[in-house]
PQR file of N, CA, C, O and H, with PARSE charges and radii, in Angstrom:
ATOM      1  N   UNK A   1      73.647  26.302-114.429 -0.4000 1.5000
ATOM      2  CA  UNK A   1      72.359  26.521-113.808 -0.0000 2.0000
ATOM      3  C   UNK A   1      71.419  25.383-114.206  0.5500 1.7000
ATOM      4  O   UNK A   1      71.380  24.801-115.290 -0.5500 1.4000
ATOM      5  N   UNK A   2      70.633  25.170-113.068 -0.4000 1.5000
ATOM      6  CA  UNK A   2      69.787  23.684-113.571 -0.0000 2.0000
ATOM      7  C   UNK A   2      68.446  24.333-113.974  0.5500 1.7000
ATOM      8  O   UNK A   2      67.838  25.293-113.502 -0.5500 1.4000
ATOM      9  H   UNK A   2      70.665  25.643-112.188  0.4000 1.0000
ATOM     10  N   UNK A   3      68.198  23.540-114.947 -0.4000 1.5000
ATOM     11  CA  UNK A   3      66.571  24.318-115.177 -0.0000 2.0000
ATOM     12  C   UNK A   3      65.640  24.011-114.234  0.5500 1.7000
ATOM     13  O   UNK A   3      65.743  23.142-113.369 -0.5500 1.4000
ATOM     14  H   UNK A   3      68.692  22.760-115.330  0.4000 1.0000
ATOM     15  N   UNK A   4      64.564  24.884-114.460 -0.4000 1.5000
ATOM     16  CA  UNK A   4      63.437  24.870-113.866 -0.0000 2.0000
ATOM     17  C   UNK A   4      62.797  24.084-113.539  0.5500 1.7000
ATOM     18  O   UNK A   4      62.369  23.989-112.389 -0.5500 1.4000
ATOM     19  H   UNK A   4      64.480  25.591-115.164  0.4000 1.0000
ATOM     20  N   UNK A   5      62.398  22.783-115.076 -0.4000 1.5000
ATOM     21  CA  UNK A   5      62.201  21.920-114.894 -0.0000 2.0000
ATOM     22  C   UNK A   5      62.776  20.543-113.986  0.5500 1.7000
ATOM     23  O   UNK A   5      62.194  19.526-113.608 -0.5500 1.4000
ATOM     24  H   UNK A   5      62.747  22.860-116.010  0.4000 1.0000
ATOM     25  N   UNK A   6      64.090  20.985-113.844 -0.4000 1.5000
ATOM     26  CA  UNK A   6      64.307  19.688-113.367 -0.0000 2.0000
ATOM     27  C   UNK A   6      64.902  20.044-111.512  0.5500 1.7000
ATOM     28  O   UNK A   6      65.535  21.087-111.349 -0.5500 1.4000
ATOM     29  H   UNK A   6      64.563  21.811-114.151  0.4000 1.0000
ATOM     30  N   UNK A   7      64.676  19.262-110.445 -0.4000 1.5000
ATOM     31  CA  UNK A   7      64.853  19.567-109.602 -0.0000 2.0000
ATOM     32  C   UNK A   7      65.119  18.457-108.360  0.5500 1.7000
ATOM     33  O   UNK A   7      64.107  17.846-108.019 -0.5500 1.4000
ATOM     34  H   UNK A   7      64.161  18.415-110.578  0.4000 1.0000
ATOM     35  N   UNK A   8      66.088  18.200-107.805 -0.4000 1.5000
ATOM     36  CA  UNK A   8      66.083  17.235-107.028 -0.0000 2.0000
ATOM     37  C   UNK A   8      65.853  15.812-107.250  0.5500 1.7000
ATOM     38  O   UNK A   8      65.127  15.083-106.573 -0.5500 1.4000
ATOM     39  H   UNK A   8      66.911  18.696-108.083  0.4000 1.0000
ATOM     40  N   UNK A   9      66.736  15.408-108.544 -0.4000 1.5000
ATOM     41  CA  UNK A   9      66.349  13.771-109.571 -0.0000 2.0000
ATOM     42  C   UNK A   9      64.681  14.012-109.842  0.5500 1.7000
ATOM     43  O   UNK A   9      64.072  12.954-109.999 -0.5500 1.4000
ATOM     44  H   UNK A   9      67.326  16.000-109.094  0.4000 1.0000
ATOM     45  N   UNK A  10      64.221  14.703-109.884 -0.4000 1.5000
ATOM     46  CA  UNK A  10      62.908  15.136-111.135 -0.0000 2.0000
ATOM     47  C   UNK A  10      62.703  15.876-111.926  0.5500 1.7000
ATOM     48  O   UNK A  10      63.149  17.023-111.885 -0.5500 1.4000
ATOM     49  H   UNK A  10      64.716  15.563-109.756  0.4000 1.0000
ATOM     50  N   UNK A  11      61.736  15.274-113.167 -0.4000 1.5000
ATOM     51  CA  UNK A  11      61.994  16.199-114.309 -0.0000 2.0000
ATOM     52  C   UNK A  11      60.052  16.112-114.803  0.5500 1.7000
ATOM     53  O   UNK A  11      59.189  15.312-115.166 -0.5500 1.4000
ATOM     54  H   UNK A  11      61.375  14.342-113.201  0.4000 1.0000
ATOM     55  N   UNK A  12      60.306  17.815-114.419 -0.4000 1.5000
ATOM     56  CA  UNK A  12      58.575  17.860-114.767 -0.0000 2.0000
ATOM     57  C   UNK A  12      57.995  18.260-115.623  0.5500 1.7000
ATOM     58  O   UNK A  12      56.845  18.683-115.502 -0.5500 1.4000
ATOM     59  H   UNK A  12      61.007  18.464-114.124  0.4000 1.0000
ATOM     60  N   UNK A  13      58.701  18.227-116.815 -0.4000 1.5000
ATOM     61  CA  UNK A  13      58.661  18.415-118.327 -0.0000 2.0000
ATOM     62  C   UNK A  13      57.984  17.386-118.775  0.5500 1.7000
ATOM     63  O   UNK A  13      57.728  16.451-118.017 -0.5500 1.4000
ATOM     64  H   UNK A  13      59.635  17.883-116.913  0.4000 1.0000
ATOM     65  N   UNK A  14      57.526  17.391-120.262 -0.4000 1.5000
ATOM     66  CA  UNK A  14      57.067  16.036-120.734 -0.0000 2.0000
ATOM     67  C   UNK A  14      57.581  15.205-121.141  0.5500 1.7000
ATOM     68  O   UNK A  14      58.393  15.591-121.981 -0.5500 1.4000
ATOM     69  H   UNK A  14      57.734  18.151-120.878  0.4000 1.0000
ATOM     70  N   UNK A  15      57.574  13.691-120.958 -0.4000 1.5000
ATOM     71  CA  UNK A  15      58.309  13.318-121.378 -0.0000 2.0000
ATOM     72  C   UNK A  15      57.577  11.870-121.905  0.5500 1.7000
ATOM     73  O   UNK A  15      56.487  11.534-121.441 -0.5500 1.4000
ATOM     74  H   UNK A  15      56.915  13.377-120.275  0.4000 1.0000
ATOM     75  N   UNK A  16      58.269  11.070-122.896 -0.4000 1.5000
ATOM     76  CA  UNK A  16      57.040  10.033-123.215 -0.0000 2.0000
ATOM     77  C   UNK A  16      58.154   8.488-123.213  0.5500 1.7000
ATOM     78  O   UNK A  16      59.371   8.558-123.387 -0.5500 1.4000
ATOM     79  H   UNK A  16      59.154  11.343-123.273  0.4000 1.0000
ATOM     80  N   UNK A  17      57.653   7.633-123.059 -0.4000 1.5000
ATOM     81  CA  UNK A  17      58.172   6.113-123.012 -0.0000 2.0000
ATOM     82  C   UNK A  17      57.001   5.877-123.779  0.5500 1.7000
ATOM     83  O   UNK A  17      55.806   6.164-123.709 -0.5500 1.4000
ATOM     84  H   UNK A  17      56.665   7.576-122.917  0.4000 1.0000
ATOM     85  N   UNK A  18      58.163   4.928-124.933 -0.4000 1.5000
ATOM     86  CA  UNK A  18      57.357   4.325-126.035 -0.0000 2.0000
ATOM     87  C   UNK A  18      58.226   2.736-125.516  0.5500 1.7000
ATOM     88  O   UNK A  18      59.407   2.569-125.211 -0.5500 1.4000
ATOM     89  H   UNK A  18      59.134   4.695-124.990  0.4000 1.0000
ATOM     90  N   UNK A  19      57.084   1.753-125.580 -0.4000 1.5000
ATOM     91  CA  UNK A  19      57.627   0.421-125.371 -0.0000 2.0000
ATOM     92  C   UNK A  19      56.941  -0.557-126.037  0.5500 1.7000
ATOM     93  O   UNK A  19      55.783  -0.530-126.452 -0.5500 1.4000
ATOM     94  H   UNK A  19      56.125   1.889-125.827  0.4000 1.0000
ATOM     95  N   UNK A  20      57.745  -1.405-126.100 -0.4000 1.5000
ATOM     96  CA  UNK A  20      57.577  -2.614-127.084 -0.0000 2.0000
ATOM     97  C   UNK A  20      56.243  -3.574-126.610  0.5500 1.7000
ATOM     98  O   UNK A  20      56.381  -4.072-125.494 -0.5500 1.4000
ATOM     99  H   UNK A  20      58.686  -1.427-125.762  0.4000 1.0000
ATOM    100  N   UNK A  21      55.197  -3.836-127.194 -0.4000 1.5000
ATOM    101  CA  UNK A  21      54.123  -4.784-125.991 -0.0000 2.0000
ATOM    102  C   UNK A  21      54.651  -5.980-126.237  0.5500 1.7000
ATOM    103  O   UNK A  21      53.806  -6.776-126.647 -0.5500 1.4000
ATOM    104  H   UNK A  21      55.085  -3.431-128.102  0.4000 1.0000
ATOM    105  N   UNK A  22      55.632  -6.372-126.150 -0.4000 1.5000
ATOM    106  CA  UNK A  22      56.526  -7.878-126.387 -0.0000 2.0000
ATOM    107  C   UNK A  22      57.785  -7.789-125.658  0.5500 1.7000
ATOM    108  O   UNK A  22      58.642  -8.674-125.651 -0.5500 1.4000
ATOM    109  H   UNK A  22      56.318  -5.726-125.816  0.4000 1.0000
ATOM    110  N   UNK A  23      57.847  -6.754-125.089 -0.4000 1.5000
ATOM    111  CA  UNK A  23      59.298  -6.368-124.532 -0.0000 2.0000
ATOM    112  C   UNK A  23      59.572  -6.300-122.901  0.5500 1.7000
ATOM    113  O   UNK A  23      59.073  -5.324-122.342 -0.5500 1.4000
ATOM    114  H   UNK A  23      57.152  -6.035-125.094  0.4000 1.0000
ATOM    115  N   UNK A  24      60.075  -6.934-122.342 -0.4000 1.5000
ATOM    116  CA  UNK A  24      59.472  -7.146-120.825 -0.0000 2.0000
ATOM    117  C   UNK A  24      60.480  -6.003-119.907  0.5500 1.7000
ATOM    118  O   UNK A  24      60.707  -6.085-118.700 -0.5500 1.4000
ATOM    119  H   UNK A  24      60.480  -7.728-122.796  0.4000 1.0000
ATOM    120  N   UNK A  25      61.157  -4.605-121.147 -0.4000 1.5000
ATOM    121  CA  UNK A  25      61.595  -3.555-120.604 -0.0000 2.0000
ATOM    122  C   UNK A  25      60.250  -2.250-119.720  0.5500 1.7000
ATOM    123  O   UNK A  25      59.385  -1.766-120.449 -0.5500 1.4000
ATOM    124  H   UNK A  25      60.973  -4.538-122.127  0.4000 1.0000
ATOM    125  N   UNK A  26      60.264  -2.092-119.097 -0.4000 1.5000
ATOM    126  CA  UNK A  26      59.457  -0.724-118.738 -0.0000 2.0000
ATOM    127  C   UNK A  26      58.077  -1.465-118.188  0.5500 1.7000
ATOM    128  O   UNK A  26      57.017  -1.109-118.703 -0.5500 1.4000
ATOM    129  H   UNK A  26      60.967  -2.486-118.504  0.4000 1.0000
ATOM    130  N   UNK A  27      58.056  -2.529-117.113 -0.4000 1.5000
ATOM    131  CA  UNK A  27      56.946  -3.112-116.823 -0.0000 2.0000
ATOM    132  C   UNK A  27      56.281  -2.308-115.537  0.5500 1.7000
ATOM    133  O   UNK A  27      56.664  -1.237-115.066 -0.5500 1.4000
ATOM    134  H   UNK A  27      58.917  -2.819-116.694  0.4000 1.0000
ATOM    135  N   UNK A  28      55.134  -3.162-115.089 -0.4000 1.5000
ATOM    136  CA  UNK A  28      54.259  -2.352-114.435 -0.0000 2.0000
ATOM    137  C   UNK A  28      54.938  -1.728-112.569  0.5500 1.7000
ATOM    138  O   UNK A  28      54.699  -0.877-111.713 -0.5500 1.4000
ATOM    139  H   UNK A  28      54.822  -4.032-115.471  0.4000 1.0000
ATOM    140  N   UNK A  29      55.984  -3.027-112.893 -0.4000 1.5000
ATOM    141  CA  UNK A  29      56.665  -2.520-111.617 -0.0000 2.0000
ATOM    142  C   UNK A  29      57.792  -1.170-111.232  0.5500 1.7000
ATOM    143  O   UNK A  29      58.232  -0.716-110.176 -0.5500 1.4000
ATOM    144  H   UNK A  29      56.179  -3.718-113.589  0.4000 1.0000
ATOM    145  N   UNK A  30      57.940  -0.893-112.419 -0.4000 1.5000
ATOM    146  CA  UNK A  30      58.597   0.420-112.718 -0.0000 2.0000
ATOM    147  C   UNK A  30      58.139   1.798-112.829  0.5500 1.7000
ATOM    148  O   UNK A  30      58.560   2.941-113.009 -0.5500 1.4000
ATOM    149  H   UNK A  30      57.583  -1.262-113.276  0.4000 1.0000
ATOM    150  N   UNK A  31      56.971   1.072-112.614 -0.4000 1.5000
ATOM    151  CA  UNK A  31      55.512   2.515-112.713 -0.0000 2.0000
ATOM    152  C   UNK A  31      55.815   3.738-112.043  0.5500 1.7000
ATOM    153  O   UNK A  31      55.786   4.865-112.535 -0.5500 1.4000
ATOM    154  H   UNK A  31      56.629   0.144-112.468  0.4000 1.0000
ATOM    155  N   UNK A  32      56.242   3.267-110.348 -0.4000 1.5000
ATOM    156  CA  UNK A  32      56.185   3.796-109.450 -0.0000 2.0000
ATOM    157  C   UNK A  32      57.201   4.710-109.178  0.5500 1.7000
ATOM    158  O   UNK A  32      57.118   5.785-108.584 -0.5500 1.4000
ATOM    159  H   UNK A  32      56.266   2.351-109.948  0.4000 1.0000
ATOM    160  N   UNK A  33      58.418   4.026-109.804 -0.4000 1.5000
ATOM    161  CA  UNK A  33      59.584   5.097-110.017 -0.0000 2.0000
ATOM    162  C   UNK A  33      59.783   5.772-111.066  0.5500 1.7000
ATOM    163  O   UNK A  33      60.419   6.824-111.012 -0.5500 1.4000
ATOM    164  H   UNK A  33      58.485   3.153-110.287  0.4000 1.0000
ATOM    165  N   UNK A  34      59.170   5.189-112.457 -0.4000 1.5000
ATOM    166  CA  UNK A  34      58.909   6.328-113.688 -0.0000 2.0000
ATOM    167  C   UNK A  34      58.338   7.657-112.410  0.5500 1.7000
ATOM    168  O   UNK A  34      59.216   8.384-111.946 -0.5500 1.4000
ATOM    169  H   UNK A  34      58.653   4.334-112.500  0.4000 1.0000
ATOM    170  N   UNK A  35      57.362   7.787-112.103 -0.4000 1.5000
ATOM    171  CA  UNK A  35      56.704   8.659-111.657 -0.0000 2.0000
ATOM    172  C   UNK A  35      57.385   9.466-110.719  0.5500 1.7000
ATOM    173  O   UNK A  35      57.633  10.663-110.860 -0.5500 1.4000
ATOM    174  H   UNK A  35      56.649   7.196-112.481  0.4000 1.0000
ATOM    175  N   UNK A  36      57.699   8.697-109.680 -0.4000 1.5000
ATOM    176  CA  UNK A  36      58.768   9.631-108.602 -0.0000 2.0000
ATOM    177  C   UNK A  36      59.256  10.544-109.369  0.5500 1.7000
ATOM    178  O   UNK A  36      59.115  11.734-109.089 -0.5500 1.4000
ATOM    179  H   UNK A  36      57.498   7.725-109.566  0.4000 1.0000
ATOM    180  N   UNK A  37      60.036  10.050-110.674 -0.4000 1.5000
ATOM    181  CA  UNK A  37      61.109  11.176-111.499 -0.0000 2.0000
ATOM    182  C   UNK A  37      60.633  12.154-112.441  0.5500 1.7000
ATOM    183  O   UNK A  37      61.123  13.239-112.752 -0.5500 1.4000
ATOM    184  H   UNK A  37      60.151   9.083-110.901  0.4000 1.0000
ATOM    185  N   UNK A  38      59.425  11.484-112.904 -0.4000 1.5000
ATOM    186  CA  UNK A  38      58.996  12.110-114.004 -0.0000 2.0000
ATOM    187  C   UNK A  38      57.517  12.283-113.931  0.5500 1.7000
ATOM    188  O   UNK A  38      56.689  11.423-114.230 -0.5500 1.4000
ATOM    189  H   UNK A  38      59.027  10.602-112.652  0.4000 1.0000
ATOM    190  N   UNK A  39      57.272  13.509-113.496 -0.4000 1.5000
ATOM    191  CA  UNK A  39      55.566  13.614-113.209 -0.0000 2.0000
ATOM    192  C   UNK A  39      54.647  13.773-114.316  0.5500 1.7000
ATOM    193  O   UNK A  39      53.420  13.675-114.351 -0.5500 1.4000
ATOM    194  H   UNK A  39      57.944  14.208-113.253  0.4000 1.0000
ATOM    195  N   UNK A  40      55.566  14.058-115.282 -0.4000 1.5000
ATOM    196  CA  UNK A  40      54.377  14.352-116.705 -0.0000 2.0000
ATOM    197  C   UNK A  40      55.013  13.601-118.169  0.5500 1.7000
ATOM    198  O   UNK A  40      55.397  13.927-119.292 -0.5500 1.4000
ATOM    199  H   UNK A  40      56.563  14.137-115.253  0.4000 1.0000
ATOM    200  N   UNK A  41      54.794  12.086-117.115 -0.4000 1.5000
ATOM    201  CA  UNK A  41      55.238  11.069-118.392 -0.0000 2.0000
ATOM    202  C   UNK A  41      53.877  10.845-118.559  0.5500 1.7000
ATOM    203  O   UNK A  41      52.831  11.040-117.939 -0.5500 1.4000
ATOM    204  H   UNK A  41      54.483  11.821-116.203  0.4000 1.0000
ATOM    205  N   UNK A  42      54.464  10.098-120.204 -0.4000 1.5000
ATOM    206  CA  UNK A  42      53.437   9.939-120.447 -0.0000 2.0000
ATOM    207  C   UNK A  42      54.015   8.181-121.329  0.5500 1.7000
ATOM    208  O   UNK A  42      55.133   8.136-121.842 -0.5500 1.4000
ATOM    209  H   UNK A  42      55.313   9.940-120.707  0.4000 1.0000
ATOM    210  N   UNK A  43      53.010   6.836-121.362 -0.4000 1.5000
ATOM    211  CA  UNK A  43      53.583   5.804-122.001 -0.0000 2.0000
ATOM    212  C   UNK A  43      52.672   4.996-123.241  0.5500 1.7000
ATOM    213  O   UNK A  43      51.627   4.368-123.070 -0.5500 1.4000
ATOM    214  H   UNK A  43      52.102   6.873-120.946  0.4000 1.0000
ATOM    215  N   UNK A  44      53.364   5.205-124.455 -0.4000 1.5000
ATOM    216  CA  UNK A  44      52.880   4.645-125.949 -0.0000 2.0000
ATOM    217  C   UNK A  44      53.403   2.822-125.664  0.5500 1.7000
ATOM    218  O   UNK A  44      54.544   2.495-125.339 -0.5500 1.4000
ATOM    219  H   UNK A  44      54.213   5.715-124.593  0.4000 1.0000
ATOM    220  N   UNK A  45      52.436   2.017-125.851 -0.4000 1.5000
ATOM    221  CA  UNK A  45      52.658   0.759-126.055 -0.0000 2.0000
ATOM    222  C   UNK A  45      52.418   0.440-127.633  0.5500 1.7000
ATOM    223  O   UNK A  45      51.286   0.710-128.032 -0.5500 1.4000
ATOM    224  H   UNK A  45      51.508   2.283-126.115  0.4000 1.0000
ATOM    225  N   UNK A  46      53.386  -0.133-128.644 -0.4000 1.5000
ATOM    226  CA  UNK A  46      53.328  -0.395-129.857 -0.0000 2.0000
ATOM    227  C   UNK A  46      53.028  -1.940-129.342  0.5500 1.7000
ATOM    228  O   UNK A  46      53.569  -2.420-128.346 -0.5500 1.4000
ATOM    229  H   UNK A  46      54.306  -0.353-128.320  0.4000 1.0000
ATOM    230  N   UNK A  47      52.088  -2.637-130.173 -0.4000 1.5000
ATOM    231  CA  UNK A  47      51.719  -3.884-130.065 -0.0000 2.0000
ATOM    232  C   UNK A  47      53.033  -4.846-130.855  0.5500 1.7000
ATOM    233  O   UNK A  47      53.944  -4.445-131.580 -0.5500 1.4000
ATOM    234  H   UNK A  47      51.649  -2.248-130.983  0.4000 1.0000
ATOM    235  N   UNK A  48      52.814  -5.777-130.544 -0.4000 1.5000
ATOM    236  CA  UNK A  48      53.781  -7.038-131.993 -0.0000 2.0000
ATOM    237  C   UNK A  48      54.638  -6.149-131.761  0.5500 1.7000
ATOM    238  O   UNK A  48      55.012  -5.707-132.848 -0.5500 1.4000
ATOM    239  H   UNK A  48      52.074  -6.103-129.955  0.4000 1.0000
ATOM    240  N   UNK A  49      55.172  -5.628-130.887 -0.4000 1.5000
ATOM    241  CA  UNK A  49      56.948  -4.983-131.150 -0.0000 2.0000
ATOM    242  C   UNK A  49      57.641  -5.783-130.100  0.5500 1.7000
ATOM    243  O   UNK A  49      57.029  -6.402-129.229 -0.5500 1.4000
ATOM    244  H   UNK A  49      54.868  -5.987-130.004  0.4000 1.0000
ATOM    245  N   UNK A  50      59.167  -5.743-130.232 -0.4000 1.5000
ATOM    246  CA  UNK A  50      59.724  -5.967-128.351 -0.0000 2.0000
ATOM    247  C   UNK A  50      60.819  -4.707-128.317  0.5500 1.7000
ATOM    248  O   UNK A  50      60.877  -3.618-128.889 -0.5500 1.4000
ATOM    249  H   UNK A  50      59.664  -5.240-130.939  0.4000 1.0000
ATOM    250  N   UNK A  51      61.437  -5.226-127.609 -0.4000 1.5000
ATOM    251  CA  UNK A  51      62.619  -4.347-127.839 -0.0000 2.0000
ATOM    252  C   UNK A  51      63.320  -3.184-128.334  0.5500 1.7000
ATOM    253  O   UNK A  51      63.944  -2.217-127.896 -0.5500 1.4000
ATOM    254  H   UNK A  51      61.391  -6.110-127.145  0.4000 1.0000
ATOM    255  N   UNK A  52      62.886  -3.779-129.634 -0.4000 1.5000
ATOM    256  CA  UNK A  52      64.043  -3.242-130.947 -0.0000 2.0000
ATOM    257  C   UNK A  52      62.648  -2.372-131.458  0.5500 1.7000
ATOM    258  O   UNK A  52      62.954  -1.836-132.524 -0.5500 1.4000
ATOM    259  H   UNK A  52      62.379  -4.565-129.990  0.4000 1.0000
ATOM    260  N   UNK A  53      61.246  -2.040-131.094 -0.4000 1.5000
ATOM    261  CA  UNK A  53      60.500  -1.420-131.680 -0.0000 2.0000
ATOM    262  C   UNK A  53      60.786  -0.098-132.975  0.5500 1.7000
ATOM    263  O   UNK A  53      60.232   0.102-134.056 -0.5500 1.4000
ATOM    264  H   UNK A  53      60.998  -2.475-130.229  0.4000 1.0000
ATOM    265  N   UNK A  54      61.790   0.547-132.325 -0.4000 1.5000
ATOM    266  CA  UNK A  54      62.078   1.824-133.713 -0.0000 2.0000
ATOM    267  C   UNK A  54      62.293   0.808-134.678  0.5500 1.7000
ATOM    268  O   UNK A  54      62.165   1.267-135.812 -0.5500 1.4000
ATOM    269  H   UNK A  54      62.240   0.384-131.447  0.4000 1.0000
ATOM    270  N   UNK A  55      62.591  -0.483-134.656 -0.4000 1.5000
ATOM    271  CA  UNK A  55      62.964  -1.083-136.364 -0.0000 2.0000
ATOM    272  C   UNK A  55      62.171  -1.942-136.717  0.5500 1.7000
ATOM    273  O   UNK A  55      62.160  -2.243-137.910 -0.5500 1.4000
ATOM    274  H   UNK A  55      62.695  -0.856-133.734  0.4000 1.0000
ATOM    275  N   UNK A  56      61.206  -2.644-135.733 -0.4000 1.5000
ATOM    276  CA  UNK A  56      60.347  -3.695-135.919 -0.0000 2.0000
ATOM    277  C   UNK A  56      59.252  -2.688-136.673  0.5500 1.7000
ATOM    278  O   UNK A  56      59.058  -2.932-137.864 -0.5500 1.4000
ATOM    279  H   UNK A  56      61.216  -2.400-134.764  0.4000 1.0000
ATOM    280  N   UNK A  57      58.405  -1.403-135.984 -0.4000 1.5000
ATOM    281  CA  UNK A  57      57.881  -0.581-136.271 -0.0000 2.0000
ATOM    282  C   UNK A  57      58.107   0.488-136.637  0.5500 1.7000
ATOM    283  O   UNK A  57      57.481   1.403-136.103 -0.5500 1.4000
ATOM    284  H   UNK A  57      58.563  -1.205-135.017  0.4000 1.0000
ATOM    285  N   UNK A  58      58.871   0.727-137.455 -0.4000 1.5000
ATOM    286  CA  UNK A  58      59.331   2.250-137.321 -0.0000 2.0000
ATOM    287  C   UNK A  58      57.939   3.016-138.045  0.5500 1.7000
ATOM    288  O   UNK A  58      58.118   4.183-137.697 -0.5500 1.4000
ATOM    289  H   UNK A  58      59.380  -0.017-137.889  0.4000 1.0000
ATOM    290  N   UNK A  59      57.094   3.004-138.580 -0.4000 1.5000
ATOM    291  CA  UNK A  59      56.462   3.958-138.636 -0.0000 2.0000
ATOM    292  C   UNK A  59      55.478   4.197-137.912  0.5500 1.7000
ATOM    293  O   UNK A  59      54.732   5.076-138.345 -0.5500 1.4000
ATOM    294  H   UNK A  59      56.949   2.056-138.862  0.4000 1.0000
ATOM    295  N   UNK A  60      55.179   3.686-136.870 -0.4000 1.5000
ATOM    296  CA  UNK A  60      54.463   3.799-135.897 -0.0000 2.0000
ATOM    297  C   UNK A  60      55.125   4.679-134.910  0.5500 1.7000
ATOM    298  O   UNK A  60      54.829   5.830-134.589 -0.5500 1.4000
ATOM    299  H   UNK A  60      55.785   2.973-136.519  0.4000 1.0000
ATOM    300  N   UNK A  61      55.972   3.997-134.538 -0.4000 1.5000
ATOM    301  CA  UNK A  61      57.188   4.325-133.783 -0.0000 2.0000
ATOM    302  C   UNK A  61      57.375   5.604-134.276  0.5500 1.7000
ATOM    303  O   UNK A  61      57.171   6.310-133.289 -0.5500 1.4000
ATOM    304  H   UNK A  61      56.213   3.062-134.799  0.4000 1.0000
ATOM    305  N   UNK A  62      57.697   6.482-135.406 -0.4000 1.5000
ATOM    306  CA  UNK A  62      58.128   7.554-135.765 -0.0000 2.0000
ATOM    307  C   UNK A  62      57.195   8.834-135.725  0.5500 1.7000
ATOM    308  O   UNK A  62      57.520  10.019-135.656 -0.5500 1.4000
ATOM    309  H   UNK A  62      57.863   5.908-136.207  0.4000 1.0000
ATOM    310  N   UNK A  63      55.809   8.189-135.794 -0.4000 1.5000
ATOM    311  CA  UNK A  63      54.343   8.564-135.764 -0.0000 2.0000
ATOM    312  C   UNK A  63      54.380   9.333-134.463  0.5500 1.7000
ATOM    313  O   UNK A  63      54.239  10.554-134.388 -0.5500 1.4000
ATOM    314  H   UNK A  63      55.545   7.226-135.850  0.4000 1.0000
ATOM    315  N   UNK A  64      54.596   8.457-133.373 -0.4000 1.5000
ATOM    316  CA  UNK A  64      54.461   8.661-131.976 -0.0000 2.0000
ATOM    317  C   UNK A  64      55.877   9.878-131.855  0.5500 1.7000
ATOM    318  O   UNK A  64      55.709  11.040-131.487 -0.5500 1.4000
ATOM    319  H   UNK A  64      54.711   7.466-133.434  0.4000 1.0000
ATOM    320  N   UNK A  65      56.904   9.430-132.157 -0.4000 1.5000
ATOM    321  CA  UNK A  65      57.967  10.224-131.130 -0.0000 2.0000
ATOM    322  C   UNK A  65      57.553  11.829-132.161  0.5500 1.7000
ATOM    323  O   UNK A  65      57.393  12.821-131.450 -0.5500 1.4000
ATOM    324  H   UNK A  65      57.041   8.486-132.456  0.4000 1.0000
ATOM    325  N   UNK A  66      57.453  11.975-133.143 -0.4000 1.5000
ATOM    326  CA  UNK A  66      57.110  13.153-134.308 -0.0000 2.0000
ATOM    327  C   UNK A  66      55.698  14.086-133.326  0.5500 1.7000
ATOM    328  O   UNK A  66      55.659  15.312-133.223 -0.5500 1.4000
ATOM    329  H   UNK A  66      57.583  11.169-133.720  0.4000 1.0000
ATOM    330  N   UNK A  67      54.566  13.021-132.655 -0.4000 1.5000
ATOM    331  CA  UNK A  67      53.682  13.891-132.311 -0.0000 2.0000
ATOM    332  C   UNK A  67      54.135  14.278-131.150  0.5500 1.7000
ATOM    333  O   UNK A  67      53.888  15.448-130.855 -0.5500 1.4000
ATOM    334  H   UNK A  67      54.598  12.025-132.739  0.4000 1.0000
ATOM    335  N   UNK A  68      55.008  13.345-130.042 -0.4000 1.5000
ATOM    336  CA  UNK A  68      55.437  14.160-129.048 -0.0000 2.0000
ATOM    337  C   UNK A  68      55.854  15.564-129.164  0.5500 1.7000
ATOM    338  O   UNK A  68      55.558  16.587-128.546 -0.5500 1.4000
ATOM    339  H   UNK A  68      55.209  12.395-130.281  0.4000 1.0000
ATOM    340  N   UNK A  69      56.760  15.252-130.308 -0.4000 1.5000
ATOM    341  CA  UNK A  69      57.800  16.107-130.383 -0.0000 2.0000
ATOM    342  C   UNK A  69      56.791  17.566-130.923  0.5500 1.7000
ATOM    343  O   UNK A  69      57.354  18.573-130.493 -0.5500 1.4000
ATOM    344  H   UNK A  69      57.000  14.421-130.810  0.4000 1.0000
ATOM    345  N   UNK A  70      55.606  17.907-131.653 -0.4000 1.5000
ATOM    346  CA  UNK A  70      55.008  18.636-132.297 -0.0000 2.0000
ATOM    347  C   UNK A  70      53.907  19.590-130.917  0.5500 1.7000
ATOM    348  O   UNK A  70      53.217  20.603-131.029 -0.5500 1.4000
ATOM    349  H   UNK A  70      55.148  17.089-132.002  0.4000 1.0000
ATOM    350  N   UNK A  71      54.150  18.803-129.864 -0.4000 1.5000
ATOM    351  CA  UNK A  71      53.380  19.187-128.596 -0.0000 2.0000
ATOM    352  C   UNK A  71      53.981  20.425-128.267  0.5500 1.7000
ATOM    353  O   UNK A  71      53.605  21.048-127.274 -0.5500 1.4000
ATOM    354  H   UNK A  71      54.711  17.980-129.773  0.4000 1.0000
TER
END
């Protein structure tokens, strides 16, 4: 059984993108289809990170995914 939340390639749960502000993954042109899929995203930019942010930053990084997760 598929949940509730999710329905027809969307998922209307919360969900969060944390990205690197050095990282040229998850740019502004992707906006449009984050959204199609996911109506209650939400996106954390860590500064001086790229990529690899959980290790460049991890306590920032851990900060963020911990408060998602506490929602």
């Amino acid at each position: 059984q598929i949940s509730a939340a999710v329905s027809k390639g969307q998922y209307e749960g919360p969900v969060l993108f944390i990205k690197g502000g050095n990282s040229n993954y998850l740019t502004e042109k992707h906006q449009q289809e984050v959204n199609s899929r996911f109506s209650n995203a939400s996106v954390k930019i860590i500064e001086d990170a790229g990529h690899w942010l959980h290790a460049e930053k991890p306590r920032i990084f851990n900060r963020l995914v911990l408060e998602f997760l506490a929602q």
